[in-house]
N, C-alpha and C positions, 0 to 999 in steps of 0.2 A: 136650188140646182140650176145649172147653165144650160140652156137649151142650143141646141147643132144650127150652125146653119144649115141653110135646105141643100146643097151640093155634098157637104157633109151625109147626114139624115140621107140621101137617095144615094151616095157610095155606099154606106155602110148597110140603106137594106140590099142593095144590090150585091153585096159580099153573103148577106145573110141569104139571100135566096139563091145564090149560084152552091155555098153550104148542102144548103138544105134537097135542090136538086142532084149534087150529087151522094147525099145521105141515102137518099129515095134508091139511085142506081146500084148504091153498093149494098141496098137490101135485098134487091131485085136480084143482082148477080150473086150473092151470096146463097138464096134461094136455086138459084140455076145450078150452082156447083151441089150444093145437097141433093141438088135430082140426080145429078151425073153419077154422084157416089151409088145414089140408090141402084142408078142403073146398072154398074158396075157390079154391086154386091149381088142385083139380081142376076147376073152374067154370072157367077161366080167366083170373081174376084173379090182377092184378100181388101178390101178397103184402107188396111189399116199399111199394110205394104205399099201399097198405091200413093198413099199420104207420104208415106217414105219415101219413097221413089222421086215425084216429085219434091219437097225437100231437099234432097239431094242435085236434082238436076240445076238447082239453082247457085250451088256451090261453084265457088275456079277448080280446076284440079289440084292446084296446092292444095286447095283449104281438103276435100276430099283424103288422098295421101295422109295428109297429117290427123287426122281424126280417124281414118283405117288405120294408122299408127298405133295410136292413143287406146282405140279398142282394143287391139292386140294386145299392148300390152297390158291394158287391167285387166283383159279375159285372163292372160297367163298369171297376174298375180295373184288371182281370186280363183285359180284354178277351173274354170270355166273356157 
């Protein structure tokens, strides 16, 4: 097997640890949002609306429109 040169070897731990710090954040913040939720359910909010909600907010309003579309119409063909 070939071994890296050292500039090589110190890019590549340097990739892996810039990875791995922000592996760490997106555990941390991932943690934050589960509290928020909590907090939220403990508010009395729907959680599950909320998750909706946002979802949604992230759409252009085309894409919105056309999926209110799309629900319409398979609510009305499934009679729902």
């Amino acid at each position: 097997m070939e071994s890296m040169d050292n500039s090589a070897a110190e890019q590549l731990r340097s990739i892996i640890e810039r990875i791995e710090r922000l592996e760490e954040e997106k555990t941390n913040i991932a943690s934050d949002i589960k509290d928020i939720y909590g907090e939220a359910k403990s508010m009395g909010y729907d959680v599950k609306i909320i998750r909706k909600v946002i979802s949604l907010r992230k759409k252009q309003p085309h894409e919105l429109e056309e999926e209110e579309q799309l629900l319409t119409l398979y609510r009305m063909a499934v009679g729902v």
